[in-house]
PDB file of N, H, CA, C and O in Angstrom:
ATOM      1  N   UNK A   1      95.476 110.338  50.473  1.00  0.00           N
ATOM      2  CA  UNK A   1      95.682 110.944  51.768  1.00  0.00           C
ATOM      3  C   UNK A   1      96.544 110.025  52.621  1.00  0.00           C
ATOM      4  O   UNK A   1      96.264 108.829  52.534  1.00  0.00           O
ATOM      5  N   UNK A   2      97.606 110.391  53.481  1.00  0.00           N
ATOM      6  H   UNK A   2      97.833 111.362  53.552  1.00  0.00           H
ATOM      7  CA  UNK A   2      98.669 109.952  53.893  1.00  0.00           C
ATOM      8  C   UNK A   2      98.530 110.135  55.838  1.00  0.00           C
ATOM      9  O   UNK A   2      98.691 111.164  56.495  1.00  0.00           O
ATOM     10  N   UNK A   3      98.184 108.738  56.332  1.00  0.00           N
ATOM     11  H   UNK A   3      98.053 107.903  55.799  1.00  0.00           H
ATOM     12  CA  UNK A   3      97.908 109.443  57.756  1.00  0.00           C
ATOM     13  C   UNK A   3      99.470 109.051  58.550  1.00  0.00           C
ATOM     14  O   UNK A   3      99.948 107.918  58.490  1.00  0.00           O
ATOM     15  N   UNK A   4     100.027 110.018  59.166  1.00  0.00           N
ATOM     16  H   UNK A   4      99.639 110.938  59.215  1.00  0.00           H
ATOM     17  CA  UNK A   4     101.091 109.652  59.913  1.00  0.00           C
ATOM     18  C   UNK A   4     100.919 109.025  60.988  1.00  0.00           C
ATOM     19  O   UNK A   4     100.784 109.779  61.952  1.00  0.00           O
ATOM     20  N   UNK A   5     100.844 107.390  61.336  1.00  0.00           N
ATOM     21  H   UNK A   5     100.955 106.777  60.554  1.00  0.00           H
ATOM     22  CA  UNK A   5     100.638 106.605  62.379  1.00  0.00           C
ATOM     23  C   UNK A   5     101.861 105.518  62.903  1.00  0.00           C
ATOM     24  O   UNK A   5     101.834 104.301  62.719  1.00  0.00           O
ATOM     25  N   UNK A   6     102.914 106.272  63.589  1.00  0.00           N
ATOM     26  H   UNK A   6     102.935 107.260  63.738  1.00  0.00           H
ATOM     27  CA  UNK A   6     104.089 106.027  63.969  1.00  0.00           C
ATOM     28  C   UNK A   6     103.720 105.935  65.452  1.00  0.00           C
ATOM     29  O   UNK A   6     103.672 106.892  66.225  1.00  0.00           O
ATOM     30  N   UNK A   7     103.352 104.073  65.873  1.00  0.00           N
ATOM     31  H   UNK A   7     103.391 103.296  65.245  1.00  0.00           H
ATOM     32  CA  UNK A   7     103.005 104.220  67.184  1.00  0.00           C
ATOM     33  C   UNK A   7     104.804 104.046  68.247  1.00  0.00           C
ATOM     34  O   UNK A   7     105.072 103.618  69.370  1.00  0.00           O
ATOM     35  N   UNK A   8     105.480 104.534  67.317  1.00  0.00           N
ATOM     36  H   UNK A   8     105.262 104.882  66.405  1.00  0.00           H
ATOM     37  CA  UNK A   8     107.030 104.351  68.340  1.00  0.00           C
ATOM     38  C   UNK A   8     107.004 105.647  68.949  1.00  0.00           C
ATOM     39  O   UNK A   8     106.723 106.550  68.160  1.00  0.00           O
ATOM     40  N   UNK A   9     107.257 106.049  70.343  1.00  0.00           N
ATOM     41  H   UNK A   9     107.486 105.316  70.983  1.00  0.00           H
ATOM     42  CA  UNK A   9     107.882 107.123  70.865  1.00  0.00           C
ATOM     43  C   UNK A   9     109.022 107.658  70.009  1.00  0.00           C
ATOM     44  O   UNK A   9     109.783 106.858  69.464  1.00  0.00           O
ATOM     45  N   UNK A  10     109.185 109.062  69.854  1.00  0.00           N
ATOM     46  H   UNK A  10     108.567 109.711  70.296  1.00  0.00           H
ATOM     47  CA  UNK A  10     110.354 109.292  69.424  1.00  0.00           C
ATOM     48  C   UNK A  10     110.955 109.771  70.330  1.00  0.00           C
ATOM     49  O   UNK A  10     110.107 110.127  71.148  1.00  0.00           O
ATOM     50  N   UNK A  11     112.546 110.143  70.908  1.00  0.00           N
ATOM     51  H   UNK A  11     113.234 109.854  70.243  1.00  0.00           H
ATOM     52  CA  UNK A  11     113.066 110.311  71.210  1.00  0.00           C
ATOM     53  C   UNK A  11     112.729 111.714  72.771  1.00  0.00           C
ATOM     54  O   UNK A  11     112.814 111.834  73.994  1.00  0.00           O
ATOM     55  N   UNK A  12     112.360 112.405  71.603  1.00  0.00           N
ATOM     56  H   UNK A  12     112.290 112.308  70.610  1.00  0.00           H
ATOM     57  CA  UNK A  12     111.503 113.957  72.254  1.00  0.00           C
ATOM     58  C   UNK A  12     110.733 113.740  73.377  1.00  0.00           C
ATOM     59  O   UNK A  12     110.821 114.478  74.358  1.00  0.00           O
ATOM     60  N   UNK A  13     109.729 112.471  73.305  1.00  0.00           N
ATOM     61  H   UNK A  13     109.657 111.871  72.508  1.00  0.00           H
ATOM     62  CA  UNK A  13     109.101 112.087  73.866  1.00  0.00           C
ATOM     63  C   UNK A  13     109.060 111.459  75.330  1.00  0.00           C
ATOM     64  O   UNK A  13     108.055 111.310  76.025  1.00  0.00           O
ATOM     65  N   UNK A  14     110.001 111.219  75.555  1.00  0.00           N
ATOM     66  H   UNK A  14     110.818 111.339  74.991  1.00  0.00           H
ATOM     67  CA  UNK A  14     110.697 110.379  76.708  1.00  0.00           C
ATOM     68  C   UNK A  14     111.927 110.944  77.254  1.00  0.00           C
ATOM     69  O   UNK A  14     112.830 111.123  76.437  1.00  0.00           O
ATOM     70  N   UNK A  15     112.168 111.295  78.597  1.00  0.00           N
ATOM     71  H   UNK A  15     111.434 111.150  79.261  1.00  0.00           H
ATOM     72  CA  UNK A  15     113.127 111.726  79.095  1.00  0.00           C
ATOM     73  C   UNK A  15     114.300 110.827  78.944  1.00  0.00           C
ATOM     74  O   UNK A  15     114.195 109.615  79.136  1.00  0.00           O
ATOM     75  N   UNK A  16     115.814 111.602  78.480  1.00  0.00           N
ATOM     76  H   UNK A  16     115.899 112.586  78.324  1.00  0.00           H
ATOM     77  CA  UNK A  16     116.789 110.737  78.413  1.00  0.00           C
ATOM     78  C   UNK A  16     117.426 109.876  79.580  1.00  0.00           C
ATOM     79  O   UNK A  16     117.904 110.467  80.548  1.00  0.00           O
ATOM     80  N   UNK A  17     117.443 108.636  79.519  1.00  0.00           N
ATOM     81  H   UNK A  17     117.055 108.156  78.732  1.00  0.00           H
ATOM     82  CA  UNK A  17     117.841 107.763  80.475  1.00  0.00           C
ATOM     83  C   UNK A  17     118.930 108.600  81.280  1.00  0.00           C
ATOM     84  O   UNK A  17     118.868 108.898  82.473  1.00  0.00           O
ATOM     85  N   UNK A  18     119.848 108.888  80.460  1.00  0.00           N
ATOM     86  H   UNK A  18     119.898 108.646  79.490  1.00  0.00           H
ATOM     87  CA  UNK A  18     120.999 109.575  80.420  1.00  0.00           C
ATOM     88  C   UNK A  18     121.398 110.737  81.479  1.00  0.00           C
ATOM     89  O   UNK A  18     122.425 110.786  82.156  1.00  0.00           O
ATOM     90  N   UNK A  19     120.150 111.809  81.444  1.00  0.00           N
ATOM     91  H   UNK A  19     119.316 111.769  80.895  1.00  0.00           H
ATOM     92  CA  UNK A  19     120.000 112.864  82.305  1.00  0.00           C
ATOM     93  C   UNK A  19     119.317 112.052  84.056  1.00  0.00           C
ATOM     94  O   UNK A  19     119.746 112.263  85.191  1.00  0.00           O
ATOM     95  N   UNK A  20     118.392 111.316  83.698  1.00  0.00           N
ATOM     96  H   UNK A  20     118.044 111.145  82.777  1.00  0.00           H
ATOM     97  CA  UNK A  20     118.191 110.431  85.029  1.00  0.00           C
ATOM     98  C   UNK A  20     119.101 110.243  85.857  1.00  0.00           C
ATOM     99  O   UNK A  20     119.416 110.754  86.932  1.00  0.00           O
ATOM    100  N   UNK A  21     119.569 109.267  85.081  1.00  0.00           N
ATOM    101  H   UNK A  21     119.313 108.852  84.208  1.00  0.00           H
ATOM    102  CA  UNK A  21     121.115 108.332  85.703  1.00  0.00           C
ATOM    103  C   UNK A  21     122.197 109.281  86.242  1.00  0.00           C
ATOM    104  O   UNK A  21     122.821 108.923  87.241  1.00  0.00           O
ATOM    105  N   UNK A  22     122.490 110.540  85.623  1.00  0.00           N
ATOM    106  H   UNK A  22     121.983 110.830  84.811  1.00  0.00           H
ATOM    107  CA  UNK A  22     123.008 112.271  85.821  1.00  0.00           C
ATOM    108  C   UNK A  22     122.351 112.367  86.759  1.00  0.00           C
ATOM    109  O   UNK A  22     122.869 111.456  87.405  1.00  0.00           O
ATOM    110  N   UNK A  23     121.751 112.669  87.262  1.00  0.00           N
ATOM    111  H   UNK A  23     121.330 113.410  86.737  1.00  0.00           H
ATOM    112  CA  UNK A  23     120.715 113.537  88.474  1.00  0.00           C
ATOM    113  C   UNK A  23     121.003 111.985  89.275  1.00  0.00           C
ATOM    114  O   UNK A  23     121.098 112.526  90.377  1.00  0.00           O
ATOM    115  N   UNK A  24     121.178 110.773  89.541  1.00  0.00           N
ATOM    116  H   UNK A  24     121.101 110.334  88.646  1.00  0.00           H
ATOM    117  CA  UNK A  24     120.472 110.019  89.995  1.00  0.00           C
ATOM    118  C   UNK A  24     122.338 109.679  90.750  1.00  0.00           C
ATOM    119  O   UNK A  24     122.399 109.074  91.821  1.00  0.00           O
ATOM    120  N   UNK A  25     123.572 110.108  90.098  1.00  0.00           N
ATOM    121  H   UNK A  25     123.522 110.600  89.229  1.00  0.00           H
ATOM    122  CA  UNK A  25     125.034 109.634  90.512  1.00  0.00           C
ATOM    123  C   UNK A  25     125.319 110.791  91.238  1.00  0.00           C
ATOM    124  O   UNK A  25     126.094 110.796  92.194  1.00  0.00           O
ATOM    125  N   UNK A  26     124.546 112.067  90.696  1.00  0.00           N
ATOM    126  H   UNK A  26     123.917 112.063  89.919  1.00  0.00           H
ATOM    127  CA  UNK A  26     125.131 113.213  91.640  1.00  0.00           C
ATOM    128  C   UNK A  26     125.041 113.375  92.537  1.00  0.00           C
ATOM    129  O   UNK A  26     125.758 114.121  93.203  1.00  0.00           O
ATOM    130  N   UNK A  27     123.559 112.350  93.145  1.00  0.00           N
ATOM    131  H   UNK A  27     122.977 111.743  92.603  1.00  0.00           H
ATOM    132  CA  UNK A  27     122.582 113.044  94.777  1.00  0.00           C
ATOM    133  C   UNK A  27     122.916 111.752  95.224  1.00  0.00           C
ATOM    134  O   UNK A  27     123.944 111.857  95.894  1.00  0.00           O
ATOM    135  N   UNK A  28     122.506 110.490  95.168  1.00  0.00           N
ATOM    136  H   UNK A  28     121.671 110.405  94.624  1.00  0.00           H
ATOM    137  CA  UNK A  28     122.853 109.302  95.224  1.00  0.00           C
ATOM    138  C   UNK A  28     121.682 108.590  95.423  1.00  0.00           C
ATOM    139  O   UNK A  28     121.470 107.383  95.310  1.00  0.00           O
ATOM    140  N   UNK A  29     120.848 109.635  95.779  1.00  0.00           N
ATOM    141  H   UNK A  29     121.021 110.615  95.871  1.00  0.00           H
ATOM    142  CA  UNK A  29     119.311 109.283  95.909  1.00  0.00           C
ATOM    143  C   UNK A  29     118.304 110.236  95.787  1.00  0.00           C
ATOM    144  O   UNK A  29     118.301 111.245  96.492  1.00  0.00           O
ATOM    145  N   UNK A  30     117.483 110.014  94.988  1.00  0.00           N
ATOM    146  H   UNK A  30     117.486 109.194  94.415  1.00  0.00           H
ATOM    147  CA  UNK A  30     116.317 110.748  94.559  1.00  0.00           C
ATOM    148  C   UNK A  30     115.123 110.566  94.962  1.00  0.00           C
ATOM    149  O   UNK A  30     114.979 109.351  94.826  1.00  0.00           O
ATOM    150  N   UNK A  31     113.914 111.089  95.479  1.00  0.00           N
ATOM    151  H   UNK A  31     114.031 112.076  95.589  1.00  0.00           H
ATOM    152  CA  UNK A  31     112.406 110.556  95.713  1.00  0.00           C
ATOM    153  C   UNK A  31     112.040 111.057  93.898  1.00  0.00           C
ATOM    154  O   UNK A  31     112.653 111.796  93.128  1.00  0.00           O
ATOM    155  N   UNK A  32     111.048 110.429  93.779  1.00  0.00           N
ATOM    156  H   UNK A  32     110.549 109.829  94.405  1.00  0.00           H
ATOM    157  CA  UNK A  32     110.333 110.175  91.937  1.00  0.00           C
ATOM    158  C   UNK A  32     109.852 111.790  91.899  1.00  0.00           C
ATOM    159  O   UNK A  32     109.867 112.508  90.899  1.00  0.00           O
ATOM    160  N   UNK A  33     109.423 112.166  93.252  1.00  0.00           N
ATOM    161  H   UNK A  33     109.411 111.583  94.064  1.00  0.00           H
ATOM    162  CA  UNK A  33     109.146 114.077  92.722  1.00  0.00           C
ATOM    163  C   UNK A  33     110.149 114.677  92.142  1.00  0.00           C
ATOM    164  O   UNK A  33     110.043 115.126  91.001  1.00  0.00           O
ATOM    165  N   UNK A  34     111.202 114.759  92.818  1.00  0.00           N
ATOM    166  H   UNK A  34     111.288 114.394  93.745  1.00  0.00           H
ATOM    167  CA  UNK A  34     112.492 115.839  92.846  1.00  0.00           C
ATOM    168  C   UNK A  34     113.085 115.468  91.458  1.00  0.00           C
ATOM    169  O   UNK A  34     113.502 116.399  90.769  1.00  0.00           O
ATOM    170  N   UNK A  35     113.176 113.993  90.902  1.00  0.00           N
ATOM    171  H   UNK A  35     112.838 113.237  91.462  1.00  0.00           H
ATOM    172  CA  UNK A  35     113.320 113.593  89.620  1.00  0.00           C
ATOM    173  C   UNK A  35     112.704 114.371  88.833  1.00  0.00           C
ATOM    174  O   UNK A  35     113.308 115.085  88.033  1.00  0.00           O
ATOM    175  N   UNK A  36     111.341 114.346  88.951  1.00  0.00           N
ATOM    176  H   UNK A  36     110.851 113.766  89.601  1.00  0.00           H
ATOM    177  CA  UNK A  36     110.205 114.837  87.554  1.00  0.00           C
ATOM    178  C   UNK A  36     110.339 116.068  87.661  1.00  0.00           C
ATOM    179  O   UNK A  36     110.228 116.750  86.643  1.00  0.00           O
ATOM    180  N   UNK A  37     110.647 116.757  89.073  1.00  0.00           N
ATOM    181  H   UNK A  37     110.737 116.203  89.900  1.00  0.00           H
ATOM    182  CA  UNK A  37     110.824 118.259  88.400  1.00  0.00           C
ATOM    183  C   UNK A  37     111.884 118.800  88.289  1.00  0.00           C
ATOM    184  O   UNK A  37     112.031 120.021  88.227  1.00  0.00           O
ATOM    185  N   UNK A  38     113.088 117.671  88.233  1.00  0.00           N
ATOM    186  H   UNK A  38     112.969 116.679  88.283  1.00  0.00           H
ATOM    187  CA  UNK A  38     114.475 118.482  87.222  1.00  0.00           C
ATOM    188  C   UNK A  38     114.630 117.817  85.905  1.00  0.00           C
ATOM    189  O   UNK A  38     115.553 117.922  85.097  1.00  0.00           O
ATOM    190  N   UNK A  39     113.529 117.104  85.848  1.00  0.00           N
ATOM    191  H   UNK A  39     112.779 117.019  86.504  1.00  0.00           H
ATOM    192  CA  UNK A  39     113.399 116.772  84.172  1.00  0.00           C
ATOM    193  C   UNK A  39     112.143 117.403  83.741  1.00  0.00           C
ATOM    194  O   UNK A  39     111.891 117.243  82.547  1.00  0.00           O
ATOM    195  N   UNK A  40     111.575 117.858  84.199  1.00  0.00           N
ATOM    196  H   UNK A  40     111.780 117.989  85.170  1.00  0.00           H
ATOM    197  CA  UNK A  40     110.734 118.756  83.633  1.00  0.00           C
ATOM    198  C   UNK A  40     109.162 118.074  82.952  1.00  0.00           C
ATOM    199  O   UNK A  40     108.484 118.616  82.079  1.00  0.00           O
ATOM    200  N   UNK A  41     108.798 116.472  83.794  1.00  0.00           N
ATOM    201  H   UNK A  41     109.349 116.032  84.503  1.00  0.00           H
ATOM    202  CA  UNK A  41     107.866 115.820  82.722  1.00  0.00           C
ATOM    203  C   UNK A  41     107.523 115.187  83.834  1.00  0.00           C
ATOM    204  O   UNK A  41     108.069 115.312  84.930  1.00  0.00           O
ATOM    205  N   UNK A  42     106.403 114.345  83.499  1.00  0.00           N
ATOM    206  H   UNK A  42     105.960 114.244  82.608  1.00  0.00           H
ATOM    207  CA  UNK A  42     105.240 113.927  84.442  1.00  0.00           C
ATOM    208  C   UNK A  42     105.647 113.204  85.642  1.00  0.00           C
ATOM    209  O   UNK A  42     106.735 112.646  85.507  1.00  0.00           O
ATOM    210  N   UNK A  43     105.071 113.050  86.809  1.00  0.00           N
ATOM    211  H   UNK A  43     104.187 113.504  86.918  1.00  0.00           H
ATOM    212  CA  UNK A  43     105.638 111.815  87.901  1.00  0.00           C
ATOM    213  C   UNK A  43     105.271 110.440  87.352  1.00  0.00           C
ATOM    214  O   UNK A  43     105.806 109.360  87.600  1.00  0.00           O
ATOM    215  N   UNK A  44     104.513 110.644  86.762  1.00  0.00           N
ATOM    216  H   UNK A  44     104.078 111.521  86.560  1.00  0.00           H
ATOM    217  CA  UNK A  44     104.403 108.894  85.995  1.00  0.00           C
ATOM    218  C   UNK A  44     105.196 108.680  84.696  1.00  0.00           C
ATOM    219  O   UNK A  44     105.571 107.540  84.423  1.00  0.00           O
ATOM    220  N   UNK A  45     105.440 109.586  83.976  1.00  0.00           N
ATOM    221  H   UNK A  45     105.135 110.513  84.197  1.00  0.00           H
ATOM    222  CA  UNK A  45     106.569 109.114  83.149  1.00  0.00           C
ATOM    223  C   UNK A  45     108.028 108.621  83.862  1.00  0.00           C
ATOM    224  O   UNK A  45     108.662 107.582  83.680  1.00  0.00           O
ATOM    225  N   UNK A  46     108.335 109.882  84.826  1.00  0.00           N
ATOM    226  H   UNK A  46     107.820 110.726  84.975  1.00  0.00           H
ATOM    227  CA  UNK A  46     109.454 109.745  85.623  1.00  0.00           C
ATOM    228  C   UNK A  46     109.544 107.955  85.954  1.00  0.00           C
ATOM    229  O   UNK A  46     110.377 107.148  85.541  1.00  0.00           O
ATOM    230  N   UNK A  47     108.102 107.693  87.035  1.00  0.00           N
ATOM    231  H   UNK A  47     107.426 108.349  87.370  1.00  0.00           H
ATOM    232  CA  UNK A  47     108.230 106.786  87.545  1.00  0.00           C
ATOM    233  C   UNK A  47     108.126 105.861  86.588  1.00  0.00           C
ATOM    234  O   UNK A  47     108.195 104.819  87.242  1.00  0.00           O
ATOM    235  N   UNK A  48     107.998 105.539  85.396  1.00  0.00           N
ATOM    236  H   UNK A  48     107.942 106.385  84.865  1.00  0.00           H
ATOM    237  CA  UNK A  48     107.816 104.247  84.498  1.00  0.00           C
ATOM    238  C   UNK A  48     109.369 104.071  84.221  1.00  0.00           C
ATOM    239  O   UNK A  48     110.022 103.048  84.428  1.00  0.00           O
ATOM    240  N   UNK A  49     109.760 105.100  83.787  1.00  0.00           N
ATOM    241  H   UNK A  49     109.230 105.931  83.619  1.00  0.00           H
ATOM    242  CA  UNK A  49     111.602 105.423  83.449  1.00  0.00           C
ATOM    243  C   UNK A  49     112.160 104.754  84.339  1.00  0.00           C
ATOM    244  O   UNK A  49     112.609 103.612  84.244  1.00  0.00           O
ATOM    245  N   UNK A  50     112.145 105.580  85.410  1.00  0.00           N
ATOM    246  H   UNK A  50     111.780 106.507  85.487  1.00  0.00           H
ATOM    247  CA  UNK A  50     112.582 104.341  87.096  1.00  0.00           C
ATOM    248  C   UNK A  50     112.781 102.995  87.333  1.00  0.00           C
ATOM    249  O   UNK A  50     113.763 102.398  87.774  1.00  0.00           O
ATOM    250  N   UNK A  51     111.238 102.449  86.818  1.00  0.00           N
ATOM    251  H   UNK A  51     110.440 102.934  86.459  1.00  0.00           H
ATOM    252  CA  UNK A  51     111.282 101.218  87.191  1.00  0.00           C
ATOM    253  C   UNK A  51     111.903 100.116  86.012  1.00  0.00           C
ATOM    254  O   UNK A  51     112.376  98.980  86.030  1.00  0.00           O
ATOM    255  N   UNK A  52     111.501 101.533  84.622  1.00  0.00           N
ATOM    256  H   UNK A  52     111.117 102.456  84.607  1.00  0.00           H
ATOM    257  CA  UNK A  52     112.569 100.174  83.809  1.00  0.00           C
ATOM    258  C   UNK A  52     113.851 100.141  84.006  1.00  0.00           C
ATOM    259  O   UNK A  52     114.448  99.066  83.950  1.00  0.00           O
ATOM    260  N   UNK A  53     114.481 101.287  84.265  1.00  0.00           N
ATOM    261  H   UNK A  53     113.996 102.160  84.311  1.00  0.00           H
ATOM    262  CA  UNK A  53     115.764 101.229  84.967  1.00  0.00           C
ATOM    263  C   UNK A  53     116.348 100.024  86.064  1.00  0.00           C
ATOM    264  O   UNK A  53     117.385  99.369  86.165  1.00  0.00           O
ATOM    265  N   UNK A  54     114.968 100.144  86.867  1.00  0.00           N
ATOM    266  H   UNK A  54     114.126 100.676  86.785  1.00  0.00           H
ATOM    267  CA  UNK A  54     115.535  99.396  88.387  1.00  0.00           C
ATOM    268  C   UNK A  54     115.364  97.965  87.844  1.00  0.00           C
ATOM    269  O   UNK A  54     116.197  97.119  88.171  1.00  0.00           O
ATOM    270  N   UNK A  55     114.321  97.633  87.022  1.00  0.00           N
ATOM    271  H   UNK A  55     113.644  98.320  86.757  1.00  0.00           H
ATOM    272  CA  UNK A  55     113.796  95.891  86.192  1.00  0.00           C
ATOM    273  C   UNK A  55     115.755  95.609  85.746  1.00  0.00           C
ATOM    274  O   UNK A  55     116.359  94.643  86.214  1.00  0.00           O
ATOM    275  N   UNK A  56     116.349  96.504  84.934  1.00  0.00           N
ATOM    276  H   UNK A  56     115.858  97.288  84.554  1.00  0.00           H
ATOM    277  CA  UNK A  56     117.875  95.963  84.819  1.00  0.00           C
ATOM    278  C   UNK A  56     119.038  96.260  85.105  1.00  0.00           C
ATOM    279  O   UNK A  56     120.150  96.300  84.576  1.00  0.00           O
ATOM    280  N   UNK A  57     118.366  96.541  86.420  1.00  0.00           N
ATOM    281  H   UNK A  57     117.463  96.509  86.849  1.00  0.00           H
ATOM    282  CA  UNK A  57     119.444  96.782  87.295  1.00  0.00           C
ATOM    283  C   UNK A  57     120.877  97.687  87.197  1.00  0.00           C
ATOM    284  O   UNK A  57     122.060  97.457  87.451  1.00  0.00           O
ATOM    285  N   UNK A  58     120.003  98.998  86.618  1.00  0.00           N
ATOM    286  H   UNK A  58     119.043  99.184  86.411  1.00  0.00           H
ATOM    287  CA  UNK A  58     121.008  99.994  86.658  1.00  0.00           C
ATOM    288  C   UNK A  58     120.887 100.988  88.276  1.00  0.00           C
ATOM    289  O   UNK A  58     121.814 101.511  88.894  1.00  0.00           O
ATOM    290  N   UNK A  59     119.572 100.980  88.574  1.00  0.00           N
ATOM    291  H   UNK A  59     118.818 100.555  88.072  1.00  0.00           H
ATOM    292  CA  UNK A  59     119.290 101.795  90.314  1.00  0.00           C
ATOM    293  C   UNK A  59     118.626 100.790  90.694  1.00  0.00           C
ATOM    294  O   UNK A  59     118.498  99.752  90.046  1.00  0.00           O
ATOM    295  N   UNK A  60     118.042 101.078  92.024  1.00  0.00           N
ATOM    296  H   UNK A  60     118.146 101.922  92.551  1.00  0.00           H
ATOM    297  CA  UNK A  60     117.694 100.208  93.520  1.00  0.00           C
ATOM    298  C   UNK A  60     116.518 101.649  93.700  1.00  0.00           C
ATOM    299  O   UNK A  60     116.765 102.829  93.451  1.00  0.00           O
ATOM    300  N   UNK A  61     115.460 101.160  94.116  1.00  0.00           N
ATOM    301  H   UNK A  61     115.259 100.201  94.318  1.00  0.00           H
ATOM    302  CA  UNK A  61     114.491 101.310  94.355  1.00  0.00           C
ATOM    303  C   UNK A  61     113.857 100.957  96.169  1.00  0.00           C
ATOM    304  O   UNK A  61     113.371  99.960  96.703  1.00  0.00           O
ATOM    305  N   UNK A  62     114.068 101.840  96.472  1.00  0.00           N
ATOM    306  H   UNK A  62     114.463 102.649  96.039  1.00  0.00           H
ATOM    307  CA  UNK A  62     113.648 101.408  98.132  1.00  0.00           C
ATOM    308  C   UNK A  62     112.335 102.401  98.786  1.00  0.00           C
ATOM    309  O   UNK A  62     112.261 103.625  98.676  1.00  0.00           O
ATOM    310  N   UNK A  63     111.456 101.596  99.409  1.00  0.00           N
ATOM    311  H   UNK A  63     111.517 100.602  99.499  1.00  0.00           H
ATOM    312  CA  UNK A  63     110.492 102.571  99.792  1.00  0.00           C
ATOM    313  C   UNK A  63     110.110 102.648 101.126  1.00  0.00           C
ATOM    314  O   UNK A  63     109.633 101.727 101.790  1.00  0.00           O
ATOM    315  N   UNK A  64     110.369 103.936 101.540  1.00  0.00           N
ATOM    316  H   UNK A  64     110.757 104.684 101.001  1.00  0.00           H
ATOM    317  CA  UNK A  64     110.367 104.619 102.651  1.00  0.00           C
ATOM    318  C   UNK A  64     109.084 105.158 103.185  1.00  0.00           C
ATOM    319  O   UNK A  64     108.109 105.087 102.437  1.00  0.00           O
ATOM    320  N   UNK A  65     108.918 105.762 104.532  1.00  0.00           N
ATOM    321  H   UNK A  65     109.710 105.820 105.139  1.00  0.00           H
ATOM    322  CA  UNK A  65     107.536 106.331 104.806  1.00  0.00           C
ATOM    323  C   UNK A  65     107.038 107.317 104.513  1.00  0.00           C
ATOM    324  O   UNK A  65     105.849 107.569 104.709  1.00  0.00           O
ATOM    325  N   UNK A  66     108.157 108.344 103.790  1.00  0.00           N
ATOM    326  H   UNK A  66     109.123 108.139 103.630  1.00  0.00           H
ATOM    327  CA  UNK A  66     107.819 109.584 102.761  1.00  0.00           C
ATOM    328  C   UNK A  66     107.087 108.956 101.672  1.00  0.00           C
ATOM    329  O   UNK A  66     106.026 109.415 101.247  1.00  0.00           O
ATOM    330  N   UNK A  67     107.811 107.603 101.087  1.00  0.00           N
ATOM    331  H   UNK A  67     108.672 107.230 101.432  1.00  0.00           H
ATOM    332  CA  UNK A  67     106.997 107.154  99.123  1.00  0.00           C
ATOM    333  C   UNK A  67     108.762 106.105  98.754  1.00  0.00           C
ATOM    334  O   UNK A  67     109.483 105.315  99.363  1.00  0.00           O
ATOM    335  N   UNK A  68     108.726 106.652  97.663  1.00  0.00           N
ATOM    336  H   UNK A  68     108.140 107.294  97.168  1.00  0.00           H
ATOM    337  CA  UNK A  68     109.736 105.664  97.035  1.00  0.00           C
ATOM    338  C   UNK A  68     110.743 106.617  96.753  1.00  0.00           C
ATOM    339  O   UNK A  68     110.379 107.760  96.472  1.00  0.00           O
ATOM    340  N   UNK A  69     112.155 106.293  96.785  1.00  0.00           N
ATOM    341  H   UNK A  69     112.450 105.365  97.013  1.00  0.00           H
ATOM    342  CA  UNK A  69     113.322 106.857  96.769  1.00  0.00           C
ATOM    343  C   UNK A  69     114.060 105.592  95.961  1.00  0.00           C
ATOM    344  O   UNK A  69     114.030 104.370  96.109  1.00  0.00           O
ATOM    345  N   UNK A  70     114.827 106.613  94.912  1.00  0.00           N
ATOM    346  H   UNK A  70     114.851 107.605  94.791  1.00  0.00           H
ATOM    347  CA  UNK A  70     115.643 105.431  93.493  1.00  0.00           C
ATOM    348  C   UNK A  70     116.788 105.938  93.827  1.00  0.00           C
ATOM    349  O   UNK A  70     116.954 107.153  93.935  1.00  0.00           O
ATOM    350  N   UNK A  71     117.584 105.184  94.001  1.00  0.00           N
ATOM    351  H   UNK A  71     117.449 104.197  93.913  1.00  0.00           H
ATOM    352  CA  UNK A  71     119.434 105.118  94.524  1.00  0.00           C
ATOM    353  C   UNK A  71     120.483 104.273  92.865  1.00  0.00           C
ATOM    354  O   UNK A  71     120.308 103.437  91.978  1.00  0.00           O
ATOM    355  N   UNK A  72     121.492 105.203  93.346  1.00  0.00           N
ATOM    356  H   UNK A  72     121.634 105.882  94.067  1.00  0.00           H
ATOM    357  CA  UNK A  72     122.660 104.057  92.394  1.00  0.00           C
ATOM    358  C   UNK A  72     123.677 104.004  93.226  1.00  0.00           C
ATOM    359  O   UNK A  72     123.865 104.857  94.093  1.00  0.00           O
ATOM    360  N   UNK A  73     124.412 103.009  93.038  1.00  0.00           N
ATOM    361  H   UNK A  73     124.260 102.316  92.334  1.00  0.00           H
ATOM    362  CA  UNK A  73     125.354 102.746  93.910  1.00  0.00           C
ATOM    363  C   UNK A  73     126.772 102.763  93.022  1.00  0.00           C
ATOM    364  O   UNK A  73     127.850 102.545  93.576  1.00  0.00           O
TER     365      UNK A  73
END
């Protein structure tokens, strides 16, 4: 018996950086809601995506009295 235990995300799994960074050059700034629901997946996935983004410095992360808003410049 053969158990499939592939603890890597695959691809499917995780929203593409790609479409982020898309949504994220068009508006110039996003709050983490308006993100998750034009990608279609959780506010905490959104927001983990975010912050590894902002850790290397591809967006800026600033937080306002609405919550947090992710910018690219």
């Amino acid at each position: 018996m053969t158990v499939d235990s592939d603890p890597l995300p695959k691809p499917a799994d995780s929203p593409p950086d790609e479409t982020i960074l898309s949504l994220l050059e068009e508006h110039k700034a996003l709050p983490t809601n308006t993100v998750a629901a034009e990608i279609e997946a959780s506010k905490e996935t959104i927001r983990d995506r975010l912050e590894m983004m902002a850790t290397v410095g591809l967006i800026e992360r600033r937080e306002t009295t609405n919550g947090e808003v992710w910018l690219t410049w």
